[in-house]
C-alpha positions as CSV (number, residue, x, y, z in Angstrom):
1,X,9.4,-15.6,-7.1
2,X,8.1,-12.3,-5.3
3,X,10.7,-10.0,-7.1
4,X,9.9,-12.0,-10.5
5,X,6.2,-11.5,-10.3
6,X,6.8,-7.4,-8.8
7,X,9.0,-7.2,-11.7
8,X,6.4,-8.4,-14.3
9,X,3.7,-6.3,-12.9
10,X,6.1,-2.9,-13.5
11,X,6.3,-3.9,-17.0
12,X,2.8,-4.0,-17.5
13,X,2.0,-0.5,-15.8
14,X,4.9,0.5,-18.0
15,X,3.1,-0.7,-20.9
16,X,0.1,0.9,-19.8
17,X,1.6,4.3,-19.0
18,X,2.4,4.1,-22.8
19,X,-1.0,3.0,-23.8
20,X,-2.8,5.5,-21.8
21,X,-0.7,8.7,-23.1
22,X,-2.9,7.9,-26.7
23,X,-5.9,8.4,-24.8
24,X,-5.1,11.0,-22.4
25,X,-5.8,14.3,-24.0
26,X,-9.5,12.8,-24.6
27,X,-10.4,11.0,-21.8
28,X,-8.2,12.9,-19.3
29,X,-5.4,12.1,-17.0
30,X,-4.2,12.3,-14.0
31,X,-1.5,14.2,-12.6
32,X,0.3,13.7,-9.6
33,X,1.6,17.1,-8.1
34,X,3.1,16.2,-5.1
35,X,3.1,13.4,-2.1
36,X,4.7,11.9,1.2
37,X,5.6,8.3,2.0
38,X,6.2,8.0,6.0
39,X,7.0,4.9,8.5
40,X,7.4,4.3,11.7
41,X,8.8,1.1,13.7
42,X,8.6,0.5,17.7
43,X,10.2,-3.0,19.5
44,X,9.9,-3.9,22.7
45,X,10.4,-6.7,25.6
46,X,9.4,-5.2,28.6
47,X,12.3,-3.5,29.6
48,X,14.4,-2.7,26.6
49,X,12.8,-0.6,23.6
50,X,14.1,0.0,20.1
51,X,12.8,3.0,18.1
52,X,12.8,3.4,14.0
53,X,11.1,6.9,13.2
54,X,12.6,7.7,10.0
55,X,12.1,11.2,7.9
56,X,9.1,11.6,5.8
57,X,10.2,10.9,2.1
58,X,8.9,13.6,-0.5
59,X,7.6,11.0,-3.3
60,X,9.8,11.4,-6.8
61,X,8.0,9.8,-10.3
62,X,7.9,7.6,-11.2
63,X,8.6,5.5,-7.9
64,X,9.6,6.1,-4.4
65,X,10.1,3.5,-1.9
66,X,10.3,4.0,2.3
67,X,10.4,1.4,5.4
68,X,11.4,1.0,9.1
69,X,11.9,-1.9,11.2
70,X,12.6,-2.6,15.0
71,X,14.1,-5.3,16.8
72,X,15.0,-6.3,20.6
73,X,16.3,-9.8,21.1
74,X,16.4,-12.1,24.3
75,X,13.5,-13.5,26.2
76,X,10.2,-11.8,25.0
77,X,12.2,-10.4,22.0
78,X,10.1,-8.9,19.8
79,X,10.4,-7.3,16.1
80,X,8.4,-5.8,13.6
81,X,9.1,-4.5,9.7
82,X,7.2,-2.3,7.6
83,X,8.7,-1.0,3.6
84,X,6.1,0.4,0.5
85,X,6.5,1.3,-2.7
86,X,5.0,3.6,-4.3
87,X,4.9,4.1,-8.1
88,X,2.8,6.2,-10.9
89,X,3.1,4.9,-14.6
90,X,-0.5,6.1,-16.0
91,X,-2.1,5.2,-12.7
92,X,-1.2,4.9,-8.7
93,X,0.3,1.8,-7.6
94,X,1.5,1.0,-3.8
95,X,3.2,-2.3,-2.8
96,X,3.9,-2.9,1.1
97,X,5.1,-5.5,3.0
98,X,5.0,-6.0,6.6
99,X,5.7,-8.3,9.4
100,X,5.0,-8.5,13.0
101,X,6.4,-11.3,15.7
102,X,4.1,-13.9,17.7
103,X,3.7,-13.0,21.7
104,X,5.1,-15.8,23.3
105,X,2.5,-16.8,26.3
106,X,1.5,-14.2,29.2
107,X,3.1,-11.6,26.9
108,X,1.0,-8.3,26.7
109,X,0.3,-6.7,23.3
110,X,2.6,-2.9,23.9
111,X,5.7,-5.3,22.6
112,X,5.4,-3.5,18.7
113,X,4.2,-0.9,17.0
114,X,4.4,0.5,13.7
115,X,2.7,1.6,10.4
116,X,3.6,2.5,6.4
117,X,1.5,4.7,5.3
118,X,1.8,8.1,3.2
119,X,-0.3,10.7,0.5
120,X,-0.6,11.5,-2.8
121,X,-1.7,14.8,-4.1
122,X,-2.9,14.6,-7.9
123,X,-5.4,16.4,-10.5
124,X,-8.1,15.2,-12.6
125,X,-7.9,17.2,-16.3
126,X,-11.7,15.8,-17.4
127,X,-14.5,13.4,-15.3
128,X,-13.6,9.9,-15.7
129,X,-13.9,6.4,-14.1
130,X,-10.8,5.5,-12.0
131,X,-10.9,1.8,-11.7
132,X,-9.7,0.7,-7.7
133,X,-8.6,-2.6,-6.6
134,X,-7.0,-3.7,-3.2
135,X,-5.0,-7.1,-2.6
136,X,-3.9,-8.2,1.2
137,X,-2.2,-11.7,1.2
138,X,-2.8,-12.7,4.7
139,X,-5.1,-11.7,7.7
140,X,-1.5,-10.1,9.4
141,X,-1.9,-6.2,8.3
142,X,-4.9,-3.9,8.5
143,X,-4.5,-1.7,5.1
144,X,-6.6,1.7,5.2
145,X,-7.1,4.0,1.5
146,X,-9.1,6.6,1.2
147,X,-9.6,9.2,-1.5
148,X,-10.6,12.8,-0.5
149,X,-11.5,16.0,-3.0
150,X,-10.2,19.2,-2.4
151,X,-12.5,20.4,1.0
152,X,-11.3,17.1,2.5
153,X,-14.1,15.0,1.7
154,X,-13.7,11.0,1.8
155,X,-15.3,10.5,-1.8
156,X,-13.8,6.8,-1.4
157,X,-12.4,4.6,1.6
158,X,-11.8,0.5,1.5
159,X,-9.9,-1.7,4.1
160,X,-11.3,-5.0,2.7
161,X,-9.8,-6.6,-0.4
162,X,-11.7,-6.2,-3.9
163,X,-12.6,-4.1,-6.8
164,X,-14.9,-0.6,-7.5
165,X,-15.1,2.0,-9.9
166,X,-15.6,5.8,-8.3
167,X,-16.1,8.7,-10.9
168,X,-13.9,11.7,-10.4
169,X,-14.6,15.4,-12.0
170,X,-11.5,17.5,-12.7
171,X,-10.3,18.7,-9.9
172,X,-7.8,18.2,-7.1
173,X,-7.6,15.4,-5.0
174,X,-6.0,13.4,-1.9
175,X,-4.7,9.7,-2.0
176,X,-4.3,9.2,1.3
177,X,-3.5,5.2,3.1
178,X,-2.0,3.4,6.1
179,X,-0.9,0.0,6.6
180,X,-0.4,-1.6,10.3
181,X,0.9,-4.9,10.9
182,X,-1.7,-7.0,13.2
183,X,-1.5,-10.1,15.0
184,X,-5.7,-11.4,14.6
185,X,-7.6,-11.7,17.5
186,X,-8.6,-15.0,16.7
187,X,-4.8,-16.5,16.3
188,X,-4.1,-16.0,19.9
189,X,-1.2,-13.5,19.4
190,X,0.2,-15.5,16.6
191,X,2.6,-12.9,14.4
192,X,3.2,-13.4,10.3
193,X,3.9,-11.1,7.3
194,X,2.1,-9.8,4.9
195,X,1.8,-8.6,1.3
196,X,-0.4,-5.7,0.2
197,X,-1.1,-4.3,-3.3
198,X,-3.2,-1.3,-4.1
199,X,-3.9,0.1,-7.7
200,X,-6.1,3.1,-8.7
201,X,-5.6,3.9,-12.3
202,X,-8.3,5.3,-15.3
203,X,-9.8,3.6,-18.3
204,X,-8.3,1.8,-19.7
205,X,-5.3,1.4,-17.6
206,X,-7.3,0.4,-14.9
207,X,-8.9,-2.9,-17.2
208,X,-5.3,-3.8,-17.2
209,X,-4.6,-3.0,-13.8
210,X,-6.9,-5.5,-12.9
211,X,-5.0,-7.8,-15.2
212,X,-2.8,-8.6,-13.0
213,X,-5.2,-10.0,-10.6
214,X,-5.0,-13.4,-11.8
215,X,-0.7,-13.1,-11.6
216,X,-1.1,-12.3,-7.8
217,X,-3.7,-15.1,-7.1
218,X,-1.5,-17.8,-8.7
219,X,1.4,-16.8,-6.9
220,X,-0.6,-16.9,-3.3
221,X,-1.5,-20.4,-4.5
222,X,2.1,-21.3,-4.8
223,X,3.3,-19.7,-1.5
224,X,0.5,-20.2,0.4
C-alpha cells in the first residue's frame, strides 16, 4: 500500500509541476541550483560494531534518493535503517523512512546511531508565499527542517508535524533537514520505524501539496 499511495502522490506533484509552469513567470518560481543528500548508519552489541558511512550524493532533478543501514546479530543485536527521497516537481518534496531496534533489558543506549539528512540550495525569482507542511507517522524519528536566506539566517525551522505559510523575497536560499531514528523516553527503549513526509512548494502548488494530506491520514488509519 506504501508504494501505491508514494506512487499516487508523484503523480500529483507531477501534475502540479505542470500547473505551476502557467503561473510561474508571474508569480515566480523557484529554482533549485544545487544540493546534497547524506546518511550515516552505526550498530552495535557491546563488543562487535558495524559501520555504514556512505558518500554524500550530489542531488539530480527531478529526484534523488540515499540511505544506510547497520546491523550486528547475536545476543544484544542491534540494527538500525535510515533511506530519503528527495524530489522537486514545482515544489520540494522529501520522503524518509527510518527504523531503529528495541534495547532488550539492562542494555545501554550507544547500541545505534544514525541519521538522513541533506540540503538544498534554490532561488526565489519574485516574493511569494511558500506553503510548508511536515508529516511523521510515529513517535520513532526526530525530523529537523529549517530554511535559511543567503547570510545564514534560519527564516523558518519545524520539528513538530503541521502546516505554515513563510513569505520568501527573491533571493537565494538554504533547505537544510535531518532525520534521527529515536526510541521515546517514555516506551522504555522500545524501537519501531517510521515514516516522514515534508513538502515546501508555492501558490498554488502548495494548496495541492496539502492535498495530499487527507491520502496520508487514511493510510495511517489503515496501517496503524
Amino acid at each position: 500500500m506504501g508504494c501505491r499511495w508514494w506512487a499516487a502522490a508523484v503523480a500529483v506533484l507531477s501534475w502540479i509541476s505542470v500547473f505551476s509552469s502557467v503561473f510561474s513567470s508571474a508569480r515566480g518560481a523557484i529554482t533549485i541550483n544545487s544540493g546534497l543528500l547524506q546518511a550515516s548508519a552505526r550498530a552495535g552489541n557491546g563488543t562487535t560494531s558495524s559501520f555504514n558511512f556512505p558518500a554524500d550524493v550530489p542531488f539530480v532533478l527531478p529526484s534523488t534518493s540515499h540511505g544506510a543501514s547497520a546491523f550486528v546479530g547475536g545476543p544484544g543485536g542491534a540494527s538500525i535503517s535510515v533511506f530519503e527521497t528527495v524530489s522537486y516537481f514545482g515544489g520540494i518534496s522529501v520522503k524518509a523512512s527510518t527504523s531503529i531496534s528495541s534495547l532488550l533489558p539492562g542494555e545501554g543506549q550507544f547500541d545505534t546511531q544514525g541519521a538522513v539528512g541533506g540540503s538544498l540550495s534554490f532561488t526565489e525569482s519574485a516574493s511569494e508565499t511558500v506553503g510548508v507542511s511536515l508529516f511523521n507517522s510515529s513517535s520513532f524519528s526526530d525530523p529537523q527542517f529549517h530554511v535559511l536566506d543567503s547570510p545564514s539566517h534560519i527564516l523558518y525551522g519545524t520539528n513538530t508535524p503541521g502546516s505554515a505559510n513563510i513569505t520568501l523575497a527573491p533571493g537565494t536560499y538554504t533547505l537544510e533537514w535531518q532525520i534521527i531514528p529515536i526510541r521515546p523516553a517514555n516506551l522504555n527503549g522500545a524501537g519501531g520505524a517510521s515514516s516522514v513526509q515534508f513538502f515546501f512548494a508555492p501558490e498554488p502548488s502548495a494548496l495541492a501539496l496539502l492535498g495530499l494530506a487527507p491520502l496520508y491520514a487514511r493510510r495511517r488509519r489503515r496501517h496503524g
